[in-house]
N, C-alpha and C positions, 0 to 999 in steps of 0.2 A: 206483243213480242218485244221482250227486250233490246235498245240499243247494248251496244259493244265498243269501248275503250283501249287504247292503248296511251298509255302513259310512260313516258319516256323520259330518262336521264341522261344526259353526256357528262364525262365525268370529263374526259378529256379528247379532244380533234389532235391524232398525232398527224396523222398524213391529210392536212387540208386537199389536197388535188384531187385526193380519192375521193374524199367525205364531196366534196362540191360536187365532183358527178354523180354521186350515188341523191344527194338533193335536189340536183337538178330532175332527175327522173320521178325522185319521188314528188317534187310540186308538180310534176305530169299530170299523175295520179290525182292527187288534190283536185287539179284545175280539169280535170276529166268530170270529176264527182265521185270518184271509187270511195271515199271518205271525205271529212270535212274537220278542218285545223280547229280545235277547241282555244286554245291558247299555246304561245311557243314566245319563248324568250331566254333571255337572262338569267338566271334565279339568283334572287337578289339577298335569300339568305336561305344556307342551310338551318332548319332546325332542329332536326333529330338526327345523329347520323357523324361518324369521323369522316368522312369525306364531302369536300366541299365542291357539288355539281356544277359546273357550266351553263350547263342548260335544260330547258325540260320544255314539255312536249304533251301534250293531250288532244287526242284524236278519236273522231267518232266515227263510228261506223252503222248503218243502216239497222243491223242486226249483231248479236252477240257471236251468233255463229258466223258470221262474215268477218267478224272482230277477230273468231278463232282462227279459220283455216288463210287470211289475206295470204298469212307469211310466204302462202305457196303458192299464190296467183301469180302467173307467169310474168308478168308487167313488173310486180314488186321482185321476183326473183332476179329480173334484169336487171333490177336496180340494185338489190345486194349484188350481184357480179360484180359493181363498181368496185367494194372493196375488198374484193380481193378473195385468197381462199382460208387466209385466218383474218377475219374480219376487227380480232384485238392489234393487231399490227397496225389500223387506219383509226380504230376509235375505240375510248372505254365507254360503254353505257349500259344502261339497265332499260329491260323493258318491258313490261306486265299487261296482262289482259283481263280487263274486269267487263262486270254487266251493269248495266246502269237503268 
């Protein structure tokens, strides 16, 4: 069975207070085992693309199908609560689900 991905952009953190508790919750998760951080950082250069990302984010998950449905695990949806109920208000990012 395949693992499951989510790879993540921020393009931009408008409301640092929000984004910090909605990470706080999400390193919960992390440090639970619900998934495991691939790599996360800086991105030190755009190369395809007119927008130049923040940050990015690679995250593994057990299964592809756990990969798919997380968004709606109750733990993570507490953790979107953080920001808010238009979530472009607190941050711009991209975020995709592949199989690996």
């Amino acid at each position: 069975m395949p693992k499951g991905y989510w790879i993540n952009h921020v393009e931009e953190i408008i409301d640092q207070d929000a984004f910090g508790k909605y990470i706080t919750k999400w390193n919960a998760l992390i440090d639970r085992g619900e998934a495991k951080m691939i790599a996360i950082g800086p991105v030190a250069k755009t190369q395809i693309g007119a927008v130049n990302m923040q940050f990015a984010a690679v995250v593994e998950f057990e299964t592809f199908e756990k990969a798919m449905s997380f968004k709606s695990h109750p733990d993570y949806v507490d953790a979107l609560n953080e920001l808010g109920p238009d979530e472009t208000k607190v941050v711009k990012r991209t975020s995709c689900v592949v199989s690996g």
